[in-house]
Backbone as CSV, one residue per row, in Angstrom:
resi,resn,N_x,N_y,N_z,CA_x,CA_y,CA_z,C_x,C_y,C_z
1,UNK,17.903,4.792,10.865,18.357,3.415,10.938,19.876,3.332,10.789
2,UNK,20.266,4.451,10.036,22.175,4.215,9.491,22.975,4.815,11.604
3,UNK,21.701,5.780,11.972,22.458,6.128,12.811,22.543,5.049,13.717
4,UNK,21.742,4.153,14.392,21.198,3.601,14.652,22.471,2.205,14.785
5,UNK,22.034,1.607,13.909,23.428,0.897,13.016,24.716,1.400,13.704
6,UNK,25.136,1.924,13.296,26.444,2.855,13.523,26.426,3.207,15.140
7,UNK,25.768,3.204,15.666,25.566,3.758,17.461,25.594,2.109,18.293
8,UNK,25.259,0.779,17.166,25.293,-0.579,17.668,24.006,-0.772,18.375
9,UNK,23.023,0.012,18.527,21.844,-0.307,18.338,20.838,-1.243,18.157
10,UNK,21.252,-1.039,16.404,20.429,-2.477,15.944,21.824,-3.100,15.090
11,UNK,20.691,-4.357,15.090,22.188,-5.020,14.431,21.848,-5.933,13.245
12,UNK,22.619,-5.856,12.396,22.675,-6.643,11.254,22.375,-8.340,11.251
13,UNK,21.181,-8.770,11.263,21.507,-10.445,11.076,21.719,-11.077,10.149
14,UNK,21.507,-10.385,8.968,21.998,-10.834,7.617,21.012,-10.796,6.340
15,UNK,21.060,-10.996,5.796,19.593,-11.277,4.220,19.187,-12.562,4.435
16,UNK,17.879,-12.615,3.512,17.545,-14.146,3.204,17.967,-15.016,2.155
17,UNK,18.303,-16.265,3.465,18.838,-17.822,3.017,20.303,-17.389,3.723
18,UNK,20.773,-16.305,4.432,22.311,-16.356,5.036,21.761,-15.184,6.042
19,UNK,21.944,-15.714,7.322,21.255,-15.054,8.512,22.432,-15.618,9.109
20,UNK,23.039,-14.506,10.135,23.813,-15.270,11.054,23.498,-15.273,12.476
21,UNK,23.961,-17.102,12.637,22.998,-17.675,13.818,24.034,-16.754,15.080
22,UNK,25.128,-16.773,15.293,25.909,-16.158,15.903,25.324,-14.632,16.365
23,UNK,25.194,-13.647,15.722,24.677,-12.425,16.154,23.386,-12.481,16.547
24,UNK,22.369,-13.492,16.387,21.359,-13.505,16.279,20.999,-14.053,18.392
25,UNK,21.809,-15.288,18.490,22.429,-16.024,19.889,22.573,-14.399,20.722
26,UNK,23.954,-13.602,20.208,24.212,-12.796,20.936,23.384,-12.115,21.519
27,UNK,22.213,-11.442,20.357,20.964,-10.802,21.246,20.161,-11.064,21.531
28,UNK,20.241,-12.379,21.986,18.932,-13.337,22.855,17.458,-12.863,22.749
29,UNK,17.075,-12.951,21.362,15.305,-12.451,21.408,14.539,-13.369,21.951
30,UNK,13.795,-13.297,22.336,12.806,-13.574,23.258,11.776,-14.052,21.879
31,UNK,11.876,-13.758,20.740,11.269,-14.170,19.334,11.471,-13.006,18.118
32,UNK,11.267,-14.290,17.018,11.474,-13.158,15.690,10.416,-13.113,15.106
33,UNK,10.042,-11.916,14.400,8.812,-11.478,13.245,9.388,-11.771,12.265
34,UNK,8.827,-12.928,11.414,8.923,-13.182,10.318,8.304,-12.566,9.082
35,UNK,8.489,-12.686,7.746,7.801,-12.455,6.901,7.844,-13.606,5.660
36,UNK,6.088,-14.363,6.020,6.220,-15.378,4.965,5.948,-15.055,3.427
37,UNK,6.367,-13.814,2.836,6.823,-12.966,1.637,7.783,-13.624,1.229
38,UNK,8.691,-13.670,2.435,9.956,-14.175,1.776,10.312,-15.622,1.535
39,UNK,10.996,-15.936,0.923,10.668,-17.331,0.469,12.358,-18.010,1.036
40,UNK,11.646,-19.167,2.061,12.821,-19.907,2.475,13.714,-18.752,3.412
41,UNK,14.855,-19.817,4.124,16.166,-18.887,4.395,15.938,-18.869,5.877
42,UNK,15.037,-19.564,6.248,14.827,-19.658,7.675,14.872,-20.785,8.600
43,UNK,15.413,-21.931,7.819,15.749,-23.400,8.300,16.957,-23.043,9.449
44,UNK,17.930,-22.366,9.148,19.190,-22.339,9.828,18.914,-21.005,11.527
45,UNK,17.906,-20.494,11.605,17.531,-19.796,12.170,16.828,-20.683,13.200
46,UNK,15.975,-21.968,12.596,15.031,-22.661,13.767,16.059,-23.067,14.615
47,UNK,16.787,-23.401,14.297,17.857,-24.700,14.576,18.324,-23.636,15.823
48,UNK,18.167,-22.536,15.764,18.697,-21.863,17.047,17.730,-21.836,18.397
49,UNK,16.667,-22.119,18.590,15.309,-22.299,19.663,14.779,-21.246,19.437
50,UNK,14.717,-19.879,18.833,14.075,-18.799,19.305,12.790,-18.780,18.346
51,UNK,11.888,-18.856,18.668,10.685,-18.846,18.230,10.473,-17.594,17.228
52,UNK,9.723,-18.270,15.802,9.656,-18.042,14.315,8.530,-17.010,14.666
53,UNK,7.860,-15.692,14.266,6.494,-15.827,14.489,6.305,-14.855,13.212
54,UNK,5.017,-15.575,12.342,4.842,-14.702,11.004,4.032,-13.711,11.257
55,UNK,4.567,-12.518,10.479,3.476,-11.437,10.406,2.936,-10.872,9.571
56,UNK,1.562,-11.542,9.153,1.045,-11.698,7.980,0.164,-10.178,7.744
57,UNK,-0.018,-9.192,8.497,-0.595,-8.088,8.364,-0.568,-7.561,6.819
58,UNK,0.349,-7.858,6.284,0.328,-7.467,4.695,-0.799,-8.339,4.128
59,UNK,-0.927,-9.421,4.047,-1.634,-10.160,3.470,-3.394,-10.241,3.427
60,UNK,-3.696,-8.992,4.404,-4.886,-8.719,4.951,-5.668,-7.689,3.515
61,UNK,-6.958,-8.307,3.008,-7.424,-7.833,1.832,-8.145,-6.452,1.930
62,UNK,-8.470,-6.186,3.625,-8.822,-4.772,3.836,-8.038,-3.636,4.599
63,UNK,-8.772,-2.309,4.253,-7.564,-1.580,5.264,-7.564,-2.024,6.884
64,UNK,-8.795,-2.243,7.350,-8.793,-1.986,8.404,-8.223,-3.276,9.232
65,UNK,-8.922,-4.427,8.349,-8.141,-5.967,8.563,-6.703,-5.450,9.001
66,UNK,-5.681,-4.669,7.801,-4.205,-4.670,8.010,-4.233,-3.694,9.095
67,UNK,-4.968,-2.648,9.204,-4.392,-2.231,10.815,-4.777,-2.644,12.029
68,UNK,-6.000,-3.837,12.298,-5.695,-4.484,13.173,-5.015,-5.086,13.786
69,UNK,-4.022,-5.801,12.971,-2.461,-5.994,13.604,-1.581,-5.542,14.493
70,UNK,-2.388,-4.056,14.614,-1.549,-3.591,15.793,-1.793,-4.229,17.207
71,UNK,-3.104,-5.119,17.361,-3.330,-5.570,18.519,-2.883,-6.742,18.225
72,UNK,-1.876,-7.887,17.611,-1.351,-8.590,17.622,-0.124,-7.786,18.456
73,UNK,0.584,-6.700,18.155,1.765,-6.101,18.209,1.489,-5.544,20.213
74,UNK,0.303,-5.376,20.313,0.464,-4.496,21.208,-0.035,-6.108,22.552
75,UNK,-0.218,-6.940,22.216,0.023,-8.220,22.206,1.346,-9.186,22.828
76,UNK,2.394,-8.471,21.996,3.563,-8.955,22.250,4.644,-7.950,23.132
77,UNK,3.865,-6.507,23.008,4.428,-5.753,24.222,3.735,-5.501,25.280
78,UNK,3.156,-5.983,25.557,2.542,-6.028,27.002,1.194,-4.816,26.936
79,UNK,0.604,-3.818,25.666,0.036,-3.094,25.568,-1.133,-3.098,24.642
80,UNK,-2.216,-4.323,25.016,-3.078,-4.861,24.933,-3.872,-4.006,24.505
81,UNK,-4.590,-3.175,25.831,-5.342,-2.047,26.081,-5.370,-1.013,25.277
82,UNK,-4.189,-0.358,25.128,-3.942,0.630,24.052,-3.630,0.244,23.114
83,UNK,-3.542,-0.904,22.553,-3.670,-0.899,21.015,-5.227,-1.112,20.781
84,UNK,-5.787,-2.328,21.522,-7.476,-1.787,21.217,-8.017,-0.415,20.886
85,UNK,-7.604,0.557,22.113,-7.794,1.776,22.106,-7.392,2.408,20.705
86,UNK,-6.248,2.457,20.334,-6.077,3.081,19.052,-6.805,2.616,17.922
87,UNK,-6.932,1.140,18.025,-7.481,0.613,16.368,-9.186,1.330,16.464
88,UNK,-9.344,1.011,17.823,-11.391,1.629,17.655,-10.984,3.170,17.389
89,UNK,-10.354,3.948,17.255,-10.675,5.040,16.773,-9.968,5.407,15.331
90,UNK,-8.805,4.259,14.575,-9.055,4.320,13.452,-10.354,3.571,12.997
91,UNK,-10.946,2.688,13.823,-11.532,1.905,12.716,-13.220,3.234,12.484
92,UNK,-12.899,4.152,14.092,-13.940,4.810,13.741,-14.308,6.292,13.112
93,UNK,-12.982,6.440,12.659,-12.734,7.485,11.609,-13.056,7.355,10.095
94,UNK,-12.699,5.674,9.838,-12.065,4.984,8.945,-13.855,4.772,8.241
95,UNK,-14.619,4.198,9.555,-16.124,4.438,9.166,-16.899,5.408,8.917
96,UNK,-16.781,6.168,9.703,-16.819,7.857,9.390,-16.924,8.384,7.886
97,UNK,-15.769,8.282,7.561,-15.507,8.910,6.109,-16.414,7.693,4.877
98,UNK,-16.270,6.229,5.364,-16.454,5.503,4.684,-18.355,5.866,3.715
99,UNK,-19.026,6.590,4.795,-20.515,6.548,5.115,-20.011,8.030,4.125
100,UNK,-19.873,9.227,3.502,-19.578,10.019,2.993,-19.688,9.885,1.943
101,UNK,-19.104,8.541,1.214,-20.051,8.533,0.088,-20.617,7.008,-0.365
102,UNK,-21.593,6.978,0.284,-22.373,5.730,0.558,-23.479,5.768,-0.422
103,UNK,-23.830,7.280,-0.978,-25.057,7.341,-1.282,-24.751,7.791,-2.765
104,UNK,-23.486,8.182,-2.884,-23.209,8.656,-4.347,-23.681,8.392,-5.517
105,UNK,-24.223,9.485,-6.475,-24.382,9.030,-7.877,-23.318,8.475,-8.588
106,UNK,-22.491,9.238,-8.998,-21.471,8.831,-9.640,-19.951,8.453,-8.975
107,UNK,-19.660,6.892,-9.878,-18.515,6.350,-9.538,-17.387,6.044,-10.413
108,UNK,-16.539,7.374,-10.007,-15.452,7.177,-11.258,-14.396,5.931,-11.234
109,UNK,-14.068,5.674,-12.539,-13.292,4.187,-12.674,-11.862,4.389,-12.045
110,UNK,-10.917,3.513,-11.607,-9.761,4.141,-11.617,-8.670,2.954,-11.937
111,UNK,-7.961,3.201,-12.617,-6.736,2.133,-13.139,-5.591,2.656,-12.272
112,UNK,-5.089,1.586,-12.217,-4.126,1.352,-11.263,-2.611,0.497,-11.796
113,UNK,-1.060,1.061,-11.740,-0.167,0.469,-11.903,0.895,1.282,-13.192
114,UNK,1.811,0.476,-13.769,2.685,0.925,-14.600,2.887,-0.465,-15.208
115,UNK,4.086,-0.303,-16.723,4.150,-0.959,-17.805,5.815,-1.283,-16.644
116,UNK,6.374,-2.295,-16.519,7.919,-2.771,-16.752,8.504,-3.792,-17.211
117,UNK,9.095,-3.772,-18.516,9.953,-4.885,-18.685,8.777,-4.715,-19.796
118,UNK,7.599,-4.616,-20.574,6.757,-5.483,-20.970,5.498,-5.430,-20.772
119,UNK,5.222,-5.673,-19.082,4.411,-6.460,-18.413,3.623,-5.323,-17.438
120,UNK,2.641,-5.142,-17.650,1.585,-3.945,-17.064,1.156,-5.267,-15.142
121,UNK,1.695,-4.382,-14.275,1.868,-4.986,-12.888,0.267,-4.316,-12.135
122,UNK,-0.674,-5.205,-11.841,-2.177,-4.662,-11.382,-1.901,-5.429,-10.230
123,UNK,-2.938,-5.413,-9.188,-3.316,-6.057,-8.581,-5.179,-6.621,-8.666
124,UNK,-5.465,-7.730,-8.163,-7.052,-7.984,-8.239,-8.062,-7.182,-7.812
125,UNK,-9.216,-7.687,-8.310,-10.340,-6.979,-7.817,-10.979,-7.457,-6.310
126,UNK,-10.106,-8.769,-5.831,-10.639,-8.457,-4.610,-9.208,-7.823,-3.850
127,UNK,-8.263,-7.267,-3.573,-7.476,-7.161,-3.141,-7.372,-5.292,-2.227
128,UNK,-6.659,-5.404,-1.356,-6.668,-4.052,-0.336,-7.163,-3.165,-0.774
129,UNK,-6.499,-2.581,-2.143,-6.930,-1.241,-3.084,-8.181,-1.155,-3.543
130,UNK,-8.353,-2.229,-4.250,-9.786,-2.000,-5.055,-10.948,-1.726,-3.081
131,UNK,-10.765,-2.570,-2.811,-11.859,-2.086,-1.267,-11.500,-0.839,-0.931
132,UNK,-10.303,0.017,-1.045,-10.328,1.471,-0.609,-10.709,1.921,-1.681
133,UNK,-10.792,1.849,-3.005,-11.053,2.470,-4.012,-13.044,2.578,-4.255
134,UNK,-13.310,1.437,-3.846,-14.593,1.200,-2.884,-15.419,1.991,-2.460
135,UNK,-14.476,2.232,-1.034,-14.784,3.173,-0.171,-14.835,4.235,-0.173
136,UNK,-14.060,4.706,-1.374,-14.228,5.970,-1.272,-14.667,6.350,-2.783
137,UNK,-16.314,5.574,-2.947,-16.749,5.914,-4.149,-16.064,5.984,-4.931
138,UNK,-15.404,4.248,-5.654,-15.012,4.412,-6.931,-14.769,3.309,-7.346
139,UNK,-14.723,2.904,-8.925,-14.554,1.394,-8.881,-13.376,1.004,-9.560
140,UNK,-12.318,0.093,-9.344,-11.055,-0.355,-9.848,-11.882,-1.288,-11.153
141,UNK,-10.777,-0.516,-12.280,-11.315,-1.159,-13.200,-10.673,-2.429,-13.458
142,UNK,-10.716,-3.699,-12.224,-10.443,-4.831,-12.433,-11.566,-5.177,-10.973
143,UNK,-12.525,-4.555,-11.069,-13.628,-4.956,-9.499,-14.358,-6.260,-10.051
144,UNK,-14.047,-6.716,-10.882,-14.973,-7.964,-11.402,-13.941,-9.306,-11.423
145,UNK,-12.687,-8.739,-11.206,-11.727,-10.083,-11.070,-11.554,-10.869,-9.353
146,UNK,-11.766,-11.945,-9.642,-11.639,-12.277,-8.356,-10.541,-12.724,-7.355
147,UNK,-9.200,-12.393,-8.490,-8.625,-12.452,-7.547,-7.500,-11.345,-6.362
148,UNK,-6.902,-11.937,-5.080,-6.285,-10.664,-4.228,-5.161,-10.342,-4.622
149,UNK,-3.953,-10.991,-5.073,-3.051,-10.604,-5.254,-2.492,-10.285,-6.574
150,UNK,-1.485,-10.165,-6.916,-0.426,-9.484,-7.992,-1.559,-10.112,-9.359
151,UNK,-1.624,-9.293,-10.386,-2.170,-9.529,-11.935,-1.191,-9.411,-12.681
152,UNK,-1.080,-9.799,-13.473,0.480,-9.201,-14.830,-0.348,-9.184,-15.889
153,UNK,-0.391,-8.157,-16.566,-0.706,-8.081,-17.972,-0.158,-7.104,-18.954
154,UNK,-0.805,-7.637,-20.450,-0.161,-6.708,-21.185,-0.634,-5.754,-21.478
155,UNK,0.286,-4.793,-22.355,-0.410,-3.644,-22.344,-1.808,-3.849,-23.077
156,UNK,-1.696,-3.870,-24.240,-2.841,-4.119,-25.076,-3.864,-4.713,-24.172
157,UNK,-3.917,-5.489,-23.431,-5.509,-5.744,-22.189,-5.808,-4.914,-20.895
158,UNK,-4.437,-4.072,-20.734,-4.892,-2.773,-19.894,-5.520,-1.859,-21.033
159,UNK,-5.416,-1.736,-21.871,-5.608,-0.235,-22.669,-7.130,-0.813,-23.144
160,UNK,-7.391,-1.702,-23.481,-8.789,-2.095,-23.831,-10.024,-2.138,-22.621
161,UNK,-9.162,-1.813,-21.590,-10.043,-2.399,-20.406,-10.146,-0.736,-19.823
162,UNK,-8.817,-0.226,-20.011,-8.987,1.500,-18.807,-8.528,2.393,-19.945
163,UNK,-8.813,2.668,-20.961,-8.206,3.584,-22.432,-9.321,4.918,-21.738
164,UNK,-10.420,4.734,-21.250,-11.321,5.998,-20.676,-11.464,5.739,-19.150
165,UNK,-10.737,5.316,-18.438,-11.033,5.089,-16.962,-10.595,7.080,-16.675
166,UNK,-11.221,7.105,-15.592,-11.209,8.284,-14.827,-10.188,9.308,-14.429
167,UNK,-9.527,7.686,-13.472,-8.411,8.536,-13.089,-7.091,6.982,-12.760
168,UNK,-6.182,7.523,-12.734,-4.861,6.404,-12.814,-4.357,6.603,-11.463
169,UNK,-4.025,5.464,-10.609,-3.286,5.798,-9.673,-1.487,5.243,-9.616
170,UNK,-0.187,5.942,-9.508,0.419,5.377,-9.519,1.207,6.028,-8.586
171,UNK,2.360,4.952,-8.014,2.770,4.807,-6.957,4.139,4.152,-6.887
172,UNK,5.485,4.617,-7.066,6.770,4.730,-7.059,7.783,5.481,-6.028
173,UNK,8.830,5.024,-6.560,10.331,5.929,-6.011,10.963,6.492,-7.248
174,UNK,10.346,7.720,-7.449,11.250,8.630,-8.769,12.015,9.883,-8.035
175,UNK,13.205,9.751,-8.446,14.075,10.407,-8.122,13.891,11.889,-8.941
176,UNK,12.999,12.557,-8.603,13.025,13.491,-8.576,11.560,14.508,-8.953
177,UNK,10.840,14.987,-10.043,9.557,15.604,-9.726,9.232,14.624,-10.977
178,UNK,8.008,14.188,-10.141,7.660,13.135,-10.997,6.340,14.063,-12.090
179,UNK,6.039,14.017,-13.422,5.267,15.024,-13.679,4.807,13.807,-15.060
180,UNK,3.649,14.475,-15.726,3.005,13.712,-17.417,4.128,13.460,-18.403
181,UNK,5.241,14.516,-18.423,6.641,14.460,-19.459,7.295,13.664,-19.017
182,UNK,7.300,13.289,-17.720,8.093,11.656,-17.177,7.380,10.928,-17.464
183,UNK,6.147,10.616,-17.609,4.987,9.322,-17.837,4.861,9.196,-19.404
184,UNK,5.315,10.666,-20.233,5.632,10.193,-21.653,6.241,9.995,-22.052
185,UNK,7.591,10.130,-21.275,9.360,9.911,-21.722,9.226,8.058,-21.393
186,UNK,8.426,8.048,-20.175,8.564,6.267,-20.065,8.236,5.310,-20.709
187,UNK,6.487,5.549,-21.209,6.137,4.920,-22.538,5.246,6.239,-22.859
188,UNK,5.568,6.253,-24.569,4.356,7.313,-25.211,3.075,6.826,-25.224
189,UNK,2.726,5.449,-25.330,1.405,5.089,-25.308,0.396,5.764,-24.213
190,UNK,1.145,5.767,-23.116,0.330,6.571,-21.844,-0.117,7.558,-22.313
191,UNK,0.285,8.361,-23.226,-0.419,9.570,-23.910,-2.283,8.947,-24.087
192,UNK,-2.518,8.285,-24.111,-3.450,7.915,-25.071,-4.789,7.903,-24.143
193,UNK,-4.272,7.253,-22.741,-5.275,7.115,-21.824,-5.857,8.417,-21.611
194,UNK,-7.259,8.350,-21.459,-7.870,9.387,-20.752,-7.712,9.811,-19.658
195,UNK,-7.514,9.475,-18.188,-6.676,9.934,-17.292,-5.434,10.600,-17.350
196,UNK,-4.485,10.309,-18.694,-3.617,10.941,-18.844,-3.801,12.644,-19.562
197,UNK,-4.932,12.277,-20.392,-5.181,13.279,-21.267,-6.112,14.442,-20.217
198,UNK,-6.354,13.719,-19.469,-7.402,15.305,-18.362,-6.702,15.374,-16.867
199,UNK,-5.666,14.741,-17.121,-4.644,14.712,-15.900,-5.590,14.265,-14.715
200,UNK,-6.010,13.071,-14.655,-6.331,12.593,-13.446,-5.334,11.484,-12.631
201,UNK,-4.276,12.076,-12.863,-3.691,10.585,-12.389,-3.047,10.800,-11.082
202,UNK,-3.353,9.945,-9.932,-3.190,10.232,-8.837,-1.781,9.555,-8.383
203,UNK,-1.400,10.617,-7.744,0.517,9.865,-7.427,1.291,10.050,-6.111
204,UNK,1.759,9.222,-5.540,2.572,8.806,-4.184,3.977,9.007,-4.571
205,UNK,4.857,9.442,-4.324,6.524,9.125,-4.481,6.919,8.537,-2.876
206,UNK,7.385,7.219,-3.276,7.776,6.611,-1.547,9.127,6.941,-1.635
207,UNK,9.913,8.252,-2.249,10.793,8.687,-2.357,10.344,9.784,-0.351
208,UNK,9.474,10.572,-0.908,8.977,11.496,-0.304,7.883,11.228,0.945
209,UNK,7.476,10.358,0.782,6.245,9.818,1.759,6.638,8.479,2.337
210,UNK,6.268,8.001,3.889,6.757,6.459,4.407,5.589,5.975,3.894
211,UNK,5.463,5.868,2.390,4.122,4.771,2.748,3.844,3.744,3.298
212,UNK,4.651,2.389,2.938,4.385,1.313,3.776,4.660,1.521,4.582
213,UNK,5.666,2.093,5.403,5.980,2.349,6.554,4.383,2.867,7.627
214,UNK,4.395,3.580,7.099,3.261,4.374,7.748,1.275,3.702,7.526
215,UNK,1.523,3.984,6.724,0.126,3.829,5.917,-0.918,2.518,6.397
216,UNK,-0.266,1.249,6.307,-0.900,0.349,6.909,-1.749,1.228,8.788
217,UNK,-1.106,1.289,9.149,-2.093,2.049,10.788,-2.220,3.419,9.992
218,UNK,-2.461,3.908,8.992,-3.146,4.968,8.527,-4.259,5.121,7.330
219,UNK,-5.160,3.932,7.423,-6.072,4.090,6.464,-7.123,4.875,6.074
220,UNK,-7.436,5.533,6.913,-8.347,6.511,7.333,-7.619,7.555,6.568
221,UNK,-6.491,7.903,6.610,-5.912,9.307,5.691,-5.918,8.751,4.218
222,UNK,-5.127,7.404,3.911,-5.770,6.584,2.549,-6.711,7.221,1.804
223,UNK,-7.858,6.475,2.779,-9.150,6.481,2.355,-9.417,8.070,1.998
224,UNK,-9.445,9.348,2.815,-9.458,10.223,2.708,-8.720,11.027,1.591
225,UNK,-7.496,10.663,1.020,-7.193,10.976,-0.128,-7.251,10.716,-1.488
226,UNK,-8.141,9.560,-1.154,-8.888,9.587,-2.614,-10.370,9.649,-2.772
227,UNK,-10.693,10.081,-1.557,-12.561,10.858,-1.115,-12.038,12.325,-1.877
228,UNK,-10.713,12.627,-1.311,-10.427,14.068,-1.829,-10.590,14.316,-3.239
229,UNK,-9.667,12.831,-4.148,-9.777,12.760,-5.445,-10.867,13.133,-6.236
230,UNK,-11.770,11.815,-5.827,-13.052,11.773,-6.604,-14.132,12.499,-6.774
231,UNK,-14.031,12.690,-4.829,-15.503,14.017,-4.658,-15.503,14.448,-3.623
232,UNK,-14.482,15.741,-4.377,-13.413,16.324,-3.341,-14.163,17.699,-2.664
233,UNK,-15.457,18.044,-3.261,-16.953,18.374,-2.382,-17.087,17.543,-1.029
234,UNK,-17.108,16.188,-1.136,-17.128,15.966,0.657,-16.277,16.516,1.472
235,UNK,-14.930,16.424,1.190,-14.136,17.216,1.998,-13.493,17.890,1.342
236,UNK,-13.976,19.587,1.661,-13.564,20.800,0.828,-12.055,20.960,1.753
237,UNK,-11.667,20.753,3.187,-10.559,21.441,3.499,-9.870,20.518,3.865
238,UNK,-9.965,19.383,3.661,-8.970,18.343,3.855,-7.616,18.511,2.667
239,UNK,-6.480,18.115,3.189,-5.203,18.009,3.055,-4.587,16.829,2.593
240,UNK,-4.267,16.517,0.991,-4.059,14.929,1.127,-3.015,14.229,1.573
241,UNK,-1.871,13.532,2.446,-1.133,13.142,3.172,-0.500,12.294,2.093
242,UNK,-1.072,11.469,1.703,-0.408,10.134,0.287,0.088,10.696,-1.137
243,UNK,-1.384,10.621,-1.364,-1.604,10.866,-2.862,-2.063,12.090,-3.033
244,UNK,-2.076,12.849,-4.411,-2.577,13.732,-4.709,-2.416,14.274,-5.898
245,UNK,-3.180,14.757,-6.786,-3.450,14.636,-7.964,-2.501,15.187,-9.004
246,UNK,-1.225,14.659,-9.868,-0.703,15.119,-10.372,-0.959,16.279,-11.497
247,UNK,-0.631,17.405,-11.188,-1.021,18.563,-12.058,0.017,18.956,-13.020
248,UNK,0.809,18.358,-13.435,2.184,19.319,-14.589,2.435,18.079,-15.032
């Protein structure tokens, strides 16, 4: 993107609530992808004619919901056909694996998130994760809350709720090897959890991996890396792409 930038490429229209209408005129879009995430900052943008259009693909509570979007996308480039084409063979991979453990005895718990400021950051029990966590035989230990988006709590009602959950999943940008002596240097209480204590805690660095970038049209590898986690007997030679189980 810096090269990109720098080659005049793409071009800067500005942050939100100060967009400039001027550069924006210059490269005559034909329409913009919005994101109604962001709040406001787009009044001064209508006022120019080029059509607003939101792209709510984040907001989608399943995996496969969010990678359908690509046939919105393939929609707006003239490539209808082949985005159908691609989504039926994630969605039929995505089913594939899903049926793997359909029949399972056991379903390990899994907590999900970190402490900042205070404030232990979850998401709901109906929301994207807990349905992959689901799927791939296992239950978020917030599957009884009903709601999709962001939870805040404190510690003391995470630790009463996941103090023996299974396994922890967490998911950052740490500058550098993220390991249990970083998760006890951050708070010592983490010592305490059982996931911490048998090292189940499953970890992403979006230092190292495009997750959002990528991941939304890759649920099927998702899903597959935490089939690997739990009951990692279904797939003995699979490779995990995301996540994968912090060992040191």
């Amino acid at each position: 993107m810096q090269q990109q930038l720098a080659a005049g490429k793409t071009q800067k229209i500005g942050i939100e609530g100060n967009f400039d209408p001027e550069i924006i005129m210059n490269l005559s879009p034909d329409l913009i992808l919005i994101s109604p995430f962001k709040q406001g900052g787009y009044d001064n943008m209508k006022e120019i004619g080029v059509p607003l259009l939101p792209h709510l693909g984040y907001k989608e509570m399943t995996p496969l919901g969010q990678a359908e979007w690509i046939k919105f996308v393939g929609l707006l480039i003239g490539q209808e056909k082949e985005a159908n084409e691609i989504f039926a063979e994630i969605e039929e991979k995505y089913n594939r694996l899903k049926t793997l453990t359909a029949d399972i005895d056991h379903r390990p718990v899994v907590l999900s998130g970190e402490i900042h400021g205070g404030t232990w950051y979850a998401v709901g029990g109906q929301s994207f994760l807990a349905q992959v966590f689901k799927d791939a035989g296992a239950d978020y230990f917030l599957k009884d809350d009903s709601r999709s988006g962001g939870v805040y709590l404190d510690f003391e009602t995470v630790y009463a709720r996941a103090d023996s959950v299974d396994y922890w999943r967490i998911l950052n940008s740490y500058p550098g090897k993220y390991s249990y002596n970083v998760l006890e240097a951050q708070d010592a209480r983490y010592t305490d959890f059982k996931a911490f204590r048998k090292k189940g805690v499953i970890y992403c660095n979006m230092r190292e991996k495009a997750y959002y970038e990528n991941m939304p049209m890759e649920p099927e590898l998702l899903l597959a890396d935490f089939i690997k986690v739990f009951h990692p007997d279904l797939l003995p030679d699979y490779q995990p792409v995301y996540y994968h189980l912090l060992k040191e």
